[in-house]
N, C-alpha and C positions, 0 to 999 in steps of 0.2 A: 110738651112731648108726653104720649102717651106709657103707663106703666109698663106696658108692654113692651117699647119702643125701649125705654130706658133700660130695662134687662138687657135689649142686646146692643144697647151703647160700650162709650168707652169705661176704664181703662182699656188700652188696647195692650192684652195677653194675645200678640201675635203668633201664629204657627213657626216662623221663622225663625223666632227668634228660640223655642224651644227644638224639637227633634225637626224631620224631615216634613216642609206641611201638606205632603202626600199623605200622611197619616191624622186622619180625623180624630179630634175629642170625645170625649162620651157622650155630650151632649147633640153630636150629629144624626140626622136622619139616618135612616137604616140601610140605602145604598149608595151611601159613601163610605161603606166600612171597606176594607180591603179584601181584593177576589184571591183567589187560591194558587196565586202564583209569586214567585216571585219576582227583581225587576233587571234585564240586564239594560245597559246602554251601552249606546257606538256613537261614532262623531261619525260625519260623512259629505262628502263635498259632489255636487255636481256642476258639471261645466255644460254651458249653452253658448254655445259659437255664436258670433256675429249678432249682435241685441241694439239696439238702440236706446244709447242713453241718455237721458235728458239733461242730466247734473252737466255732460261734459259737451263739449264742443263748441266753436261759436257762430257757427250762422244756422248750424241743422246738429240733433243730437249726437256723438260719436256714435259711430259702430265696433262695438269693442264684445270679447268674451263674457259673459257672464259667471261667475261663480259664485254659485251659492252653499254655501256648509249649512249643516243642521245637526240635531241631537235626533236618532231615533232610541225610544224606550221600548220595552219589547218582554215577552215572558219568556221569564229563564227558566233552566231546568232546576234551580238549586240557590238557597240562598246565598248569597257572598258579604261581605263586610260594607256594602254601600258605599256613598263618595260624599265629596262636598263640591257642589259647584263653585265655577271663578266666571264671573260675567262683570259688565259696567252697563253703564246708563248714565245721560248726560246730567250734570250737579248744574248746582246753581251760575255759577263762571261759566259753562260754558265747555269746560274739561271733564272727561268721563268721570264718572268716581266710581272702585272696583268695586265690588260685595261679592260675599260669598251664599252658599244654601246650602245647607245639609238635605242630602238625598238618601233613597231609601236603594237606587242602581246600585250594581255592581259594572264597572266597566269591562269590556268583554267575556260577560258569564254567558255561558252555553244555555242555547236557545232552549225552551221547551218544544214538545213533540205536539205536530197538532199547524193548523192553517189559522189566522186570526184576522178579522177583520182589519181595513186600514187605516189611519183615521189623519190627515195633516191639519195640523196645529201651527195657526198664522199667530203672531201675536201683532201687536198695533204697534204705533209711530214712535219709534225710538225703544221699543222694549225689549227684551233678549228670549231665546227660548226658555230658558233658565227662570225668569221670572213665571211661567208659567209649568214648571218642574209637576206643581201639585196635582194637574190635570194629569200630566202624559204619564207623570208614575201612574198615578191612582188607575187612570183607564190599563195600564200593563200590565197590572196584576190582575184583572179582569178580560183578559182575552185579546186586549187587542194592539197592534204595531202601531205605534204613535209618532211621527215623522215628525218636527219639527224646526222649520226651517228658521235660519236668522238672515235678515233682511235688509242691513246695513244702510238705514235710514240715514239722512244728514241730522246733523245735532238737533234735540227739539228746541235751543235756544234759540234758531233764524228758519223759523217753520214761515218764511216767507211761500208765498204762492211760486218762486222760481224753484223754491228747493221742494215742495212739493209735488212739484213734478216728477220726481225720482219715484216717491212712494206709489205716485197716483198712476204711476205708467208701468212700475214692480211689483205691484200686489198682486194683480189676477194674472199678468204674466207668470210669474216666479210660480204663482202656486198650481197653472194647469201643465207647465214643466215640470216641476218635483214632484206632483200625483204620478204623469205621464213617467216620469222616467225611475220610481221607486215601485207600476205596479208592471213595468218591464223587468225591474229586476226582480221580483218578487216571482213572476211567472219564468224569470231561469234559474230562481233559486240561489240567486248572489247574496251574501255576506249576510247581517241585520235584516235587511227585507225577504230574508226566503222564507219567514214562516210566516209572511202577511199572506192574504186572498187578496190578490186586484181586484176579483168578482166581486167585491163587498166595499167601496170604497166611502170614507165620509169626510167633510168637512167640518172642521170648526176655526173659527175665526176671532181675534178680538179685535174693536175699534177698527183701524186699515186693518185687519186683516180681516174682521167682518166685512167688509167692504171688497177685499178679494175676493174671498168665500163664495158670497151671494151673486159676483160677476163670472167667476167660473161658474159656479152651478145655473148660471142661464138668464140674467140679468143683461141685458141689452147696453154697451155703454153709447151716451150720449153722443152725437155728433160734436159737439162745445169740448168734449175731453181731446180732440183733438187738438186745438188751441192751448188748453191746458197744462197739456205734456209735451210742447216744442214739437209736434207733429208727431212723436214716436207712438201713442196708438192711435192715429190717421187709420191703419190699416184695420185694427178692431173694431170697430165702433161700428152702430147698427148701422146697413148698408156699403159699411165695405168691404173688398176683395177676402179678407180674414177673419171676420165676424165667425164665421163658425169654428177657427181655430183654438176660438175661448170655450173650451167645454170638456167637462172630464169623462170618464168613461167610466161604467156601472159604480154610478154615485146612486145611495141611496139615502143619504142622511145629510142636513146641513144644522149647524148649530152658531147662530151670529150673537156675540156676545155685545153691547154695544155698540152697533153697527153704526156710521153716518148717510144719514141718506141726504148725501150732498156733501160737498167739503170745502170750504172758505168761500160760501156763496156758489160754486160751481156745481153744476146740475150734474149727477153721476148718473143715467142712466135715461134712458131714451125709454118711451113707451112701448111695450103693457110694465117695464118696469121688474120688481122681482116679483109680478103676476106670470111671467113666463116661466118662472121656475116650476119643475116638475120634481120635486123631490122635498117629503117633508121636511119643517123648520120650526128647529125651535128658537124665539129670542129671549134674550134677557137682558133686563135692564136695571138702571136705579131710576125712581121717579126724580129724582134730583141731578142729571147726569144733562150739566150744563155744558159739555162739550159735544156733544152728539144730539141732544136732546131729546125728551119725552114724547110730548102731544104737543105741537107735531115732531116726529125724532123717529125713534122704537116703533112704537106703538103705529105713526103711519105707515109704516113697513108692513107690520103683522097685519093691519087690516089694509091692504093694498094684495096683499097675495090670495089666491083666489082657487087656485085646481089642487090645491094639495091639502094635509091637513097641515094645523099649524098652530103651536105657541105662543104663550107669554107671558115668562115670570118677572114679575118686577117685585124687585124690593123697594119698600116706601121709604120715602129720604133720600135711600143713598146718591152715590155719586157717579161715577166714570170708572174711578180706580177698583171695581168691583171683579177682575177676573186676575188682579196681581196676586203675587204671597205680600204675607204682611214686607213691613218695611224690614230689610236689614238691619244688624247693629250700624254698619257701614255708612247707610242713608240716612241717619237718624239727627245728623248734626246740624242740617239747616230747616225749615221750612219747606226749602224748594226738593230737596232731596226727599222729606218725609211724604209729603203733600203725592210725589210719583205711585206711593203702594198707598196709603192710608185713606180710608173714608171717615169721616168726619161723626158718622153715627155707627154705623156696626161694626164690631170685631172681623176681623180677617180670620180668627178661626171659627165662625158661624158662618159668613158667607160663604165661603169656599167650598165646606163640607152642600151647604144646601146646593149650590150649584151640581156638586159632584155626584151627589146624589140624583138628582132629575137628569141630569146628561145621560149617566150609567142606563138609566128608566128607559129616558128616549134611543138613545142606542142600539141598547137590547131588544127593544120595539122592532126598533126601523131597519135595524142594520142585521142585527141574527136574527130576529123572525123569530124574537121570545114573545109570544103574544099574551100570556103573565103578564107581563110589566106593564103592560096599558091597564094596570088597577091603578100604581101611581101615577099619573096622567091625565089619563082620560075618567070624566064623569065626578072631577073633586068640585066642590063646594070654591065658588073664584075668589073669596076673600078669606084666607086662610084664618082666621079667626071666629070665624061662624062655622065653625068647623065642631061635634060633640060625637061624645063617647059615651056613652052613658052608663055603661059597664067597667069603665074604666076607673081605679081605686081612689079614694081621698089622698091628699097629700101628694108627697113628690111620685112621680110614678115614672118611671126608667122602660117602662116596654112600648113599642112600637102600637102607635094606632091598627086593626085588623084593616081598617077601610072597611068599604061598603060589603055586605048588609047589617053590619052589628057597627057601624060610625060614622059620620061626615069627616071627622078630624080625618086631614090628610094623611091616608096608609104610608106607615113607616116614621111617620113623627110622631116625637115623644110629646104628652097632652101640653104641655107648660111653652112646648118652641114652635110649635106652629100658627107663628103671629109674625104682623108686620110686614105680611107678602101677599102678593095675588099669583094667582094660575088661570088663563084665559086661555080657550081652545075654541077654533074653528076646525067644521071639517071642511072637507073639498068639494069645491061646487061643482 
């Protein structure tokens, strides 16, 4: 391993395990620092009549209600005392095991004044919204309503292809419902969602919820995913009756965090594939991310898409577990519990801040129409280590690269941490 690499190895000085890991270290790029708001949160449930589900029935899915609860984060008018999350995740046996998170929310703190973009936050197979706290605070005090649904996967211990069916027929369902019915209520001004914009709406997704993400925003699913999921999306899939059911309304942002392109052998997507997507994408990945994988994984995703422009940052080595908080105290007692947040080479408090950083960039790009932020993005140097400053002082040096015309080092990182990643960008053909 390179000297480089080793700086952002272990020990792992988790986020979690100190304050809320919505709030970055010093050593984070420059926009992941915290926007000018503070964070309220709401719990909230929607019901979807008559769903077909795959987990139950036995000759054809039931038809049963669906319920989906979620966390929305949101900007408050006014700081409050913050919370601590209570969420689980499946342990080594097989039985949940609880953890908690310190957050930076206050639970029903009054809204700020003002319209914010919308942004639904999927998280993947067996994970909770909560494990992904760091994103939805951070983007809330930065402008925008962060909806995040929980998705009641079966345990990840019998991830057999029968219980799969549940996730792989609930993801892009679940998430063009809860868009659909969070920017209805946002446009009559209901509860938590009335100071989102539906006009402005974005996607991000990790692992299955990449995999959501990318089929709501216009990814075709295969004809085979019918067989897949006990016939329950028969009716989506490219050429039939419902296919265009799968689609959200003014999306202007998609962000796939370790997406699968494919899952247990099963082909997810019928041709042109997520070349049909019409709305920018950023992905990220670990080049070590043996569950979804690389080349081919990520990367044939990002070079498969075609009319939009498009990302991707990969950090080298890592793994899969790249969009969790570090591990709880809680997860820390087996392997199998640690092994759920923990990457094997970088810190969870470096990862997280860099991702939060380039999200905020892409966001404000794509979704407000800061056209500023395409300095961090667009036109860096793709291996972040050939990256120079030349005005930049000896020694340890704490201030943010200028970016171009006075440096290659990527604008907003500090000269010492901009190593150990790439940034790949196509535009739209």
């Amino acid at each position: 391993m390179t000297a480089a690499l080793l700086a952002l190895a272990l020990p792992n000085a988790t986020v979690a395990q100190g304050g809320p890991p919505a709030r970055p270290g010093v050593d984070a790029p420059e926009l992941a620092a915290l926007g000018q708001y503070p964070v309220g949160v709401a719990d909230a449930a929607f019901v979807q009549p008559q769903q077909a589900d795959p987990l139950q029935g036995k000759d054809s899915p039931a038809i049963t209600d669906r319920r989906v609860t979620m966390k929305v984060w949101y900007p408050a008018a006014k700081a409050g005392p913050g919370t601590v999350y209570h969420a689980a995740m499946t342990g080594e046996t097989g039985a949940d095991v609880a953890f908690t998170v310190p957050g930076l929310a206050t639970p029903g703190a009054p809204g700020a004044k003002g319209r914010f973009p919308l942004v639904i936050l999927s998280h993947g197979y067996g994970n909770t919204p909560e494990a992904l706290s760091w994103l939805g605070e951070n983007l809330a005090t930065k402008g925008y309503v962060v909806v995040a649904p929980a998705f009641r996967d079966p345990p990840i211990n019998i991830r057999t292809a029968a219980a799969m069916a549940g996730p792989l027929t609930r993801r892009p369902l679940d998430i063009v419902f809860v868009a659909a019915e969070a920017q209805r209520r946002a446009n009559a001004g209901q509860g938590p969602f009335a100071a989102a914009d539906a006009s402005r709406t974005a996607l991000i997704g990790y692992s299955m919820g990449g995999y959501g993400s990318l089929t709501a925003a216009g990814a075709p699913l295969d004809p085979g995913m019918a067989d897949a999921t006990r016939g329950a999306l028969a009716p989506y899939v490219a050429g039939g009756p419902k296919q265009g059911d799968i689609r959200i309304a003014n999306l202007k942002a998609v962000v796939a965090i370790a997406p699968p392109n494919g899952v247990r052998g099963i082909k997810t997507w019928a041709e042109p594939g997520v070349a049909a997507i019409r709305v920018p994408t950023f992905f990220i990945v670990g080049s070590q991310d043996h569950v979804v994988g690389y080349d081919p994984g990520v990367r044939t995703l990002f070079d498969a898409e075609a009319h939009v422009p498009r990302y991707l940052l990969t950090f080298r080595e890592a793994g899969h577990s790249i969009a969790l908080i570090g591990a709880p105290p809680e997860m820390r007692g087996t392997y199998w519990d640690e092994d759920w947040f923990e990457d094997a080479v970088w810190r969870k408090d470096r990862l997280l801040p860099v991702q939060a950083h380039f999200i905020t960039a892409f966001l404000d790009r794509y979704v407000k129409g800061d056209v500023a932020r395409a300095a961090y993005i667009d036109g860096l140097v793709p291996n972040s280590g050939d990256g120079k400053w030349p005005a930049a002082p000896a020694g340890r040096v704490s201030r943010f690269s200028p970016g171009a015309p006075d440096a290659t080092l990527w604008k907003g990182f500090q000269p010492s941490r901009a190593v150990g990643m790439s940034l790949e960008f196509k535009p739209a053909q």
